[in-house]
C-alpha positions in Angstrom: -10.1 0.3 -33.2 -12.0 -1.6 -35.6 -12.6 -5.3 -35.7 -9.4 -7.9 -35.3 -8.0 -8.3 -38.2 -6.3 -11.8 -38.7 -3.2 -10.9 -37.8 -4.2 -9.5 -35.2 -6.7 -12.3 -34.2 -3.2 -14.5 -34.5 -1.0 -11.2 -32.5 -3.8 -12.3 -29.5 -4.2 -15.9 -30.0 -0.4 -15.7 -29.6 -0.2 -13.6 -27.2 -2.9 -15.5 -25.1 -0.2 -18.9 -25.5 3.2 -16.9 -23.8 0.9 -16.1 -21.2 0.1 -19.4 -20.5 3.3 -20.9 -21.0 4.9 -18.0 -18.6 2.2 -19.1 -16.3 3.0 -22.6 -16.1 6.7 -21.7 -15.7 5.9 -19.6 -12.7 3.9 -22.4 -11.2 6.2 -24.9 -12.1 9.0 -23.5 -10.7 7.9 -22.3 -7.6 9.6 -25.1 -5.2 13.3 -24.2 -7.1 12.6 -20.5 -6.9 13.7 -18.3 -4.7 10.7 -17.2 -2.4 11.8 -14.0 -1.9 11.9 -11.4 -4.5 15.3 -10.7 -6.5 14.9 -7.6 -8.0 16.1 -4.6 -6.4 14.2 -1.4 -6.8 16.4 0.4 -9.7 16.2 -3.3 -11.6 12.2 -2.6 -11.7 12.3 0.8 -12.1 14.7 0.1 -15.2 12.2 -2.5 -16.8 9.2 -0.7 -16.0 9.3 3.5 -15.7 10.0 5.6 -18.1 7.7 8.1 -20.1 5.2 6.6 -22.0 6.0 5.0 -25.7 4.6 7.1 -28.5 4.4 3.9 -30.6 2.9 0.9 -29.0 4.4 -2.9 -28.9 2.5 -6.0 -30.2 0.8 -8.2 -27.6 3.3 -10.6 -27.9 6.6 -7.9 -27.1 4.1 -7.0 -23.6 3.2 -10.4 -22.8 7.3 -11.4 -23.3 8.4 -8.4 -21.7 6.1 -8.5 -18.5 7.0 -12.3 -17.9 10.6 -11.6 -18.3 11.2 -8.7 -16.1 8.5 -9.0 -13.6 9.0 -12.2 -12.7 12.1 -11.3 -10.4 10.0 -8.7 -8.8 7.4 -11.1 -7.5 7.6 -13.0 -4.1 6.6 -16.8 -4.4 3.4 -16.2 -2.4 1.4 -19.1 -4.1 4.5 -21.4 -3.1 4.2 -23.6 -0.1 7.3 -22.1 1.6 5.4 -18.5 2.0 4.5 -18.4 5.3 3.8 -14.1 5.8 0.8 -12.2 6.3 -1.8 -14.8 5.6 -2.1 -15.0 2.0 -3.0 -18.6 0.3 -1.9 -20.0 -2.6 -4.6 -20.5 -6.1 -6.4 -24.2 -5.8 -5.5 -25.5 -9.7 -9.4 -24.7 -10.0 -10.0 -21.8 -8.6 -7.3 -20.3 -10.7 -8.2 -21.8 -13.6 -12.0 -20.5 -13.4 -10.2 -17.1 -12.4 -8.1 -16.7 -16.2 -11.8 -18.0 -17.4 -13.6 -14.9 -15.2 -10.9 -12.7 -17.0 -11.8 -14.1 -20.5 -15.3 -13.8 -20.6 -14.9 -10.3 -19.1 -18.3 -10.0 -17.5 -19.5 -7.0 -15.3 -21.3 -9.2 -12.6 -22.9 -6.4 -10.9 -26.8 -7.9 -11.8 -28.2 -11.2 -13.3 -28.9 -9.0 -16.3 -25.5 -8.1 -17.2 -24.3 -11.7 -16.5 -26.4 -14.4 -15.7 -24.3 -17.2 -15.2 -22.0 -15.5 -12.8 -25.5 -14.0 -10.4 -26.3 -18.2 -10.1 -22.8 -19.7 -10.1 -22.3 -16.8 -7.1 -25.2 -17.4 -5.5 -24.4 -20.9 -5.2 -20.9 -20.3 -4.1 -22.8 -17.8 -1.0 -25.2 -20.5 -0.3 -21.6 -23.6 -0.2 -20.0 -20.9 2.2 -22.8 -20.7 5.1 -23.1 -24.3 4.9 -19.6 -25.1 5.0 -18.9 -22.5 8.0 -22.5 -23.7 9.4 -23.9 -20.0 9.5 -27.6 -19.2 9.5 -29.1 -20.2 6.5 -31.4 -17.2 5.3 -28.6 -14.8 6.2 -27.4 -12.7 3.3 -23.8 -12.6 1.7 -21.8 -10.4 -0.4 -18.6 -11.3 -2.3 -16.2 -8.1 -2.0 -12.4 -7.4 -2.7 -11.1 -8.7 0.5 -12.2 -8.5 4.5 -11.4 -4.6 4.4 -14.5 -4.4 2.2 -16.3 -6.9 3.8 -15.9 -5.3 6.9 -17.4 -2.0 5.6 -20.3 -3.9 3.8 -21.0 -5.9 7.3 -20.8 -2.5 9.6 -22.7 -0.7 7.3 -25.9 -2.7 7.7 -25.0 -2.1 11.5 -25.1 1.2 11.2 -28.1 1.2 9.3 -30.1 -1.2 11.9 -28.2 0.3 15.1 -29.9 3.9 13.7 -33.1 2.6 12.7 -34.0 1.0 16.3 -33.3 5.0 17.4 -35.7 6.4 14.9 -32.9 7.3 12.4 -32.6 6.6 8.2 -29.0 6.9 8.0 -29.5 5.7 4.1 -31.6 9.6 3.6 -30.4 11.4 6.2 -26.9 10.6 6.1 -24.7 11.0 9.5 -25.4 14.7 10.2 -27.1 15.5 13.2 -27.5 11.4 13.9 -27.6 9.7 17.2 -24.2 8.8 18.1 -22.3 5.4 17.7 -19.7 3.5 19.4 -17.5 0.7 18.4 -15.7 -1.6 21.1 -12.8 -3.6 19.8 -10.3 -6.2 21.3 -6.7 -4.7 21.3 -6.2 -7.3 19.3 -8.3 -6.2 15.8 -6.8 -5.6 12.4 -6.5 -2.4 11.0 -9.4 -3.0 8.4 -12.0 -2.7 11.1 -10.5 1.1 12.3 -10.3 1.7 8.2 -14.0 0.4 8.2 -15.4 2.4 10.8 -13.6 5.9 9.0 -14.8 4.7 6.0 -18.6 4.8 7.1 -18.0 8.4 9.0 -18.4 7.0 12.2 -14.5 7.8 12.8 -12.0 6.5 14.8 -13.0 8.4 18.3 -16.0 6.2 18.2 -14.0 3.3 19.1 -13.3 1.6 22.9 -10.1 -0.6 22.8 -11.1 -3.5 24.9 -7.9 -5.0 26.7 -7.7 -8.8 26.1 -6.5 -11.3 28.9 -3.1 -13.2 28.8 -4.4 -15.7 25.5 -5.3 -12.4 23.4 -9.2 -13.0 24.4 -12.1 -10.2 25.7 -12.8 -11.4 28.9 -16.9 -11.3 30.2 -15.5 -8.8 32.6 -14.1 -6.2 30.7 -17.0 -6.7 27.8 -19.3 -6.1 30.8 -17.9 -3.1 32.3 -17.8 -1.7 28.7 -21.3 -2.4 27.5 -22.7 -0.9 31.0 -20.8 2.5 30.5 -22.9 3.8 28.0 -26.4 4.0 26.5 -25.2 4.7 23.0 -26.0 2.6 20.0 -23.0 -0.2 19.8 -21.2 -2.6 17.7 -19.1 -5.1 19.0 -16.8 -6.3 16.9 -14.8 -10.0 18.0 -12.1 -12.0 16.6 -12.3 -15.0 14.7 -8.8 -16.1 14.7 -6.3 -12.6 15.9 -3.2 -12.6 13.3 -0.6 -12.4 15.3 -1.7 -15.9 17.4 -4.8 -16.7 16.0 -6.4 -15.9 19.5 -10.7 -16.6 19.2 -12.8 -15.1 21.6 -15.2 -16.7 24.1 -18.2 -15.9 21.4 -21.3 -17.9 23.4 -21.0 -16.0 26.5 -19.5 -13.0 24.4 -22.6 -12.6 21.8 -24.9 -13.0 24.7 -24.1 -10.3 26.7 -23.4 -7.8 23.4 -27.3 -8.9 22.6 -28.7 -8.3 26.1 -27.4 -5.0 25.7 -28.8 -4.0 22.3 -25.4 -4.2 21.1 -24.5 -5.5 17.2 -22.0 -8.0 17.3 -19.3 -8.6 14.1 -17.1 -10.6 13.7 -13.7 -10.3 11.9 -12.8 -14.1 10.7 -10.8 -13.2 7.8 -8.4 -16.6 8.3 -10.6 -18.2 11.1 -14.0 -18.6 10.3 -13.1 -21.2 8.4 -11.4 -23.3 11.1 -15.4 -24.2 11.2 -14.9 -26.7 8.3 -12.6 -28.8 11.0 -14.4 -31.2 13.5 -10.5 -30.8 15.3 -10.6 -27.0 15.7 -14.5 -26.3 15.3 -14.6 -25.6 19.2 -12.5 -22.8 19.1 -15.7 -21.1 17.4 -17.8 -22.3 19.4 -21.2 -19.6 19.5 -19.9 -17.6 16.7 -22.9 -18.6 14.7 -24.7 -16.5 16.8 -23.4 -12.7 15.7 -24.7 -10.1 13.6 -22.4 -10.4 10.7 -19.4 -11.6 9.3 -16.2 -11.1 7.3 -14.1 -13.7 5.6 -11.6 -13.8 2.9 -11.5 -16.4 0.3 -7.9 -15.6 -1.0 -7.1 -17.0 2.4 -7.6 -20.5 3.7 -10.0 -21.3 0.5 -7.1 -20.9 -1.7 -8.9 -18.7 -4.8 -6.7 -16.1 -6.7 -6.8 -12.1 -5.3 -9.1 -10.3 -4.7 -12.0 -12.0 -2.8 -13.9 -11.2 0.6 -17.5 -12.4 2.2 -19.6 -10.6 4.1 -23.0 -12.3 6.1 -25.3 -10.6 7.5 -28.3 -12.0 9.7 -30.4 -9.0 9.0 -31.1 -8.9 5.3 -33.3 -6.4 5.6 -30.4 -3.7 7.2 -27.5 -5.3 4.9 -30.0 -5.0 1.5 -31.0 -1.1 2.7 -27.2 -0.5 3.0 -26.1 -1.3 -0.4 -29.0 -1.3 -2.6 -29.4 1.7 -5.2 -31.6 1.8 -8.5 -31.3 3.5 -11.8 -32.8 3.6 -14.5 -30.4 2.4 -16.8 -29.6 -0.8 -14.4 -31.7 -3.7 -15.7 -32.8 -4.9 -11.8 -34.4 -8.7 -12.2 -37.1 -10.0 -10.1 -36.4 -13.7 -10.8 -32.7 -14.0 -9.5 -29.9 -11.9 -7.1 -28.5 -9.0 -8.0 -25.2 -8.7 -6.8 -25.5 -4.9 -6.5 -28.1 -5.2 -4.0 -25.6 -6.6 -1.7 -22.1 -5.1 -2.3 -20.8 -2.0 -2.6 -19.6 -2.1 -6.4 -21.5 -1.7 -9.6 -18.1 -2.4 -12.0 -17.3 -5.8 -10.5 -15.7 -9.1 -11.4 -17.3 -12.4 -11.5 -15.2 -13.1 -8.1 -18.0 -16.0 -6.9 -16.6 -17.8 -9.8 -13.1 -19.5 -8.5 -15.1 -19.5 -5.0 -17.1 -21.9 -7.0 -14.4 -23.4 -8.4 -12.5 -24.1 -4.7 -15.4 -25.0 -2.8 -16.2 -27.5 -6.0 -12.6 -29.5 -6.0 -12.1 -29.2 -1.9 -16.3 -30.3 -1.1 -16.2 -30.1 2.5 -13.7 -33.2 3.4 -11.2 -31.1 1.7 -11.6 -28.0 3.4 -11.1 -30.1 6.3 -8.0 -31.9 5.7 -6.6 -28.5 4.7 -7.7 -26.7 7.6 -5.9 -29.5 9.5 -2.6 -29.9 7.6 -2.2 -26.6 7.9 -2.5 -25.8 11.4 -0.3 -29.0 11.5 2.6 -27.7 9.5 2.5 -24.5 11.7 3.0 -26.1 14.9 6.0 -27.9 13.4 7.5 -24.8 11.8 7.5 -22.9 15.3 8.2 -26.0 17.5 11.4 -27.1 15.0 12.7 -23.2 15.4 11.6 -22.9 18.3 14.5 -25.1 19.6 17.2 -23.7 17.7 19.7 -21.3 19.7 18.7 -17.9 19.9 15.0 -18.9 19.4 12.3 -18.4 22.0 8.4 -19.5 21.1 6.3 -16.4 22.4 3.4 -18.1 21.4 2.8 -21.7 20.4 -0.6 -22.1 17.8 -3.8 -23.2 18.3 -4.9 -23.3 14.9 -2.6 -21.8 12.2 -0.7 -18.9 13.4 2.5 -18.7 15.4 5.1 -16.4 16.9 8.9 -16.6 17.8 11.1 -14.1 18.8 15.3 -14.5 18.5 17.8 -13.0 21.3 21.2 -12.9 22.0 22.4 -13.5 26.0 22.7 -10.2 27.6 20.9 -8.0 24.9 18.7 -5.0 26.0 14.6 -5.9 25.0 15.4 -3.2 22.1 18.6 -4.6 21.0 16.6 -8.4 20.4 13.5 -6.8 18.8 16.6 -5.4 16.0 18.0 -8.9 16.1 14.9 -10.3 15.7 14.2 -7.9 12.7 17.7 -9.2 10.9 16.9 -12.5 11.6 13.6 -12.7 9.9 15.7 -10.6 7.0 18.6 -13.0 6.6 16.0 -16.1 6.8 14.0 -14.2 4.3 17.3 -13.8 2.2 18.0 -17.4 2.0 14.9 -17.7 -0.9 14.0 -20.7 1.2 11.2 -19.5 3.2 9.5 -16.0 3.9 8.2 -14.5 7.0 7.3 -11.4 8.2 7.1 -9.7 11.6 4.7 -7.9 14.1 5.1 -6.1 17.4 2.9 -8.5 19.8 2.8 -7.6 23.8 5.5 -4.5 22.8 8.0 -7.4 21.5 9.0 -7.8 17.9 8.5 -11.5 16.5 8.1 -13.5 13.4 4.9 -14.7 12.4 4.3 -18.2 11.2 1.3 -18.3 9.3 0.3 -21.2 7.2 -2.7 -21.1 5.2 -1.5 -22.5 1.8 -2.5 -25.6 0.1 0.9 -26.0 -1.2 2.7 -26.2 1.7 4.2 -29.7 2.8 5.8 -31.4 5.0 9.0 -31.1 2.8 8.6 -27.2 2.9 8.3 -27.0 6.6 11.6 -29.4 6.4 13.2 -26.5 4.2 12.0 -23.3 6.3 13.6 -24.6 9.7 16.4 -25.3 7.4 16.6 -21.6 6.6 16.1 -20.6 9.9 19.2 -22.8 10.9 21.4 -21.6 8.4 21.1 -18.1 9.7 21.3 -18.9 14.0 23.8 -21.6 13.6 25.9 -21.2 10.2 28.9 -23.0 11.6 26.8 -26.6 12.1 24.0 -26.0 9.7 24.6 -27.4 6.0 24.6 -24.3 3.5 21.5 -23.6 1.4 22.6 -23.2 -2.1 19.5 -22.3 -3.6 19.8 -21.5 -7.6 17.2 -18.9 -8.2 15.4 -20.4 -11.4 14.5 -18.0 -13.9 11.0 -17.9 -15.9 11.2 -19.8 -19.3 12.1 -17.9 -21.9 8.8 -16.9 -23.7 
């Protein structure tokens, strides 16, 4: 297509405006809405499949049309009453800097291709270590999420773990290299087994260390584990386990792994940044100490999907792992280059709303929503907790909870399906959303609480839920009027 012309400069312009206003109807309406999504299957599949159009719509039918339909498809996840696998809610700035990363539409691979995005990220990298008191001179990477910070961490362990053996993994690739091993707590997320595939080192490569009764690595087992082999080794700890938020004894932990040659990572995805809290810093005690690190900042700093960190001690290994050259790639020797430290070249500005969160909270507010969220947690699962039929399996330490529902009598398989049900029929109520996991071969609901949103009137409403469902006959009925998106 040729330039706009101006109607379709206006088609855009008012386009651009129903996007906004079906923007600020979604926000606005996310403590009346149902959290839950509405639409069944065949209602999205009727809105959305079909063969493609041979003619296309203006900007404004799309715009009107995705805001109308979509919008019963979507869970309230930015609400304050989403309380299911760990996903925070957009600070007001760091969204509104993320529809500006969208509008100036820059590929912030290298300070060439976007200067203001290679500073305003490098700040943001720099606001991060500070805030989560992490060496200083370490190197960072925004990615997509923890999965990708995970790889981009592990891959500059590879590539130092291999070197110290005489090995350039970066020429040489994996054929015919020194083995590696990867011990794990039983406790990991699934990113770090996708991260180690991912890199070839493969899934056999990894030892399952058993935690202790409070989901830790115990010296013991870490000790018996490190001593059984000779092989190059990552260790890879928890910052914060998702089922219970369980952080491992990192001090003693980190010291041993390094005694043994051993690279130690750590997966905080939630809980790294339980650092910002003077209340729950302790739990982190030592972690400052490890190799690398993976966070998310779609998490507990509030900014708009997609965006992980990854920091790496070792510069060096973390810049050998991800750097490549080309010579249509304008590389700069006055600022960063992005691409020198991620594993993207097409990327967006993603440092930008990190900017953004870490502007509006400054580190008082990171605090206070570190602690009012861990807060509201402990009330959710406590307030549940007491309701018939309830049982707290695990009680939180920082944000993340679990309870588990039974009936008198029932087998342990007939109260993980009840337990199931129950999280469905609170879930159903459009007054709060949880989801479950298996934990200790149990099914249970997590309570996770990592939005900014979330008050103490939503916790007030989610035991309300839960109430409604274990004890219909005394509970006052939740008539919840599922309120629509405004009609663009």
């Amino acid at each position: 297509m040729g330039k706009y012309t101006a109607r379709g400069t206006h088609s855009m312009n008012t386009a651009l405006d129903l996007a906004y206003r079906a923007a600020r109807a979604w926000i606005d309406g996310l403590d009346e809405r149902s959290v839950a999504a509405t639409a069944s299957l065949m209602d999205l599949k009727r809105s959305f499949a079909g063969p493609l159009p041979y003619e296309g719509s203006s900007a404004e039918e799309v715009v009107q049309a995705l805001a109308r339909d979509a919008g019963p498809g979507m869970h309230g996840s930015a609400g304050g009453r989403f309380f299911a696998w760990v996903i925070g809610g957009g600070l007001e700035s760091a969204l509104a800097a993320d529809w500006l990363v969208t509008t100036w539409d820059q590929n912030a691979t290298v300070y060439a291709s976007s200067p203001a995005s290679a500073v305003i990220e490098e700040t943001a990298g720099e606001w991060i270590k500070e805030l989560l008191d992490l060496p200083r001179d370490a190197s960072f990477a925004f990615t997509s999420g923890c999965q990708m910070a995970h790889m981009t961490s592990l891959a500059a362990a590879r590539a130092a773990l291999l070197r110290r053996v005489g090995w350039n993994v970066e020429e040489d690739g994996l054929v015919g290299a020194p083995g590696i091993r990867v011990l794990t707590s039983d406790q990991r997320h699934v990113t770090v087994d996708r991260a180690v595939r991912f890199l070839g080192i493969g899934r056999k490569a990894i030892d399952q260390l058993k935690t202790d009764g409070d989901g830790r690595v115990s010296p013991a087992v870490l000790d018996g584990a490190l001593s059984d082999s000779s092989t190059p080794t990552m260790l890879v700890l928890n910052a914060a386990d998702l089922n219970i938020g369980a952080c491992d004894a990192f001090r003693e932990l980190i010291s041993m792994a390094h005694s043994a040659g051993a690279w130690v990572h750590i997966d905080g995805a939630f809980g790294l940044f339980a650092r910002a809290s003077r209340t729950y810093r302790h739990l982190l005690d030592g972690v400052e100490l490890a190799d690398s690190w993976a966070t998310d900042g779609h998490k507990w700093l509030n900014v708009p999907f997609d965006c992980g960190i990854a920091i790496v001690a070792d510069r060096e290994a973390h810049r050998t792992a991800m750097t490549s050259s080309a010579s249509y790639v304008a590389p700069t020797t006055i600022a960063r280059d992005q691409s020198d430290w991620n594993p993207e070249y097409s990327r967006r500005a993603r440092g930008v709303p990190a900017y953004a969160a870490l502007k509006q909270l400054g580190r008082s507010g990171m605090e206070a929503l570190v602690d009012r969220c861990c807060a509201h947690c402990a009330s959710i699962v406590e307030g549940i907790g007491e309701l018939p039929g309830a049982e707290i399996l695990a009680r939180p330490t920082l944000n993340q909870g679990l309870l588990r529902f039974t009936r008198p009598g029932a087998s342990p398989a007939e109260n993980d399906a009840f337990t199931d049900e129950t999280i469905q029929k609170i879930n159903a109520t459009g007054e709060a959303f949880f989801s479950g996991t298996t934990w200790r071969n149990l099914r249970a609901m997590r309570v996770s609480v990592v939005n900014w949103r979330t008050s103490e009137q939503d916790v007030k409403r989610a035991i309300a839920a839960a109430t409604s469902v274990l004890t219909p006959e005394v509970a006052v009925p939740i008539g919840l009027e599922v309120a629509p998106l405004a009609n663009t």
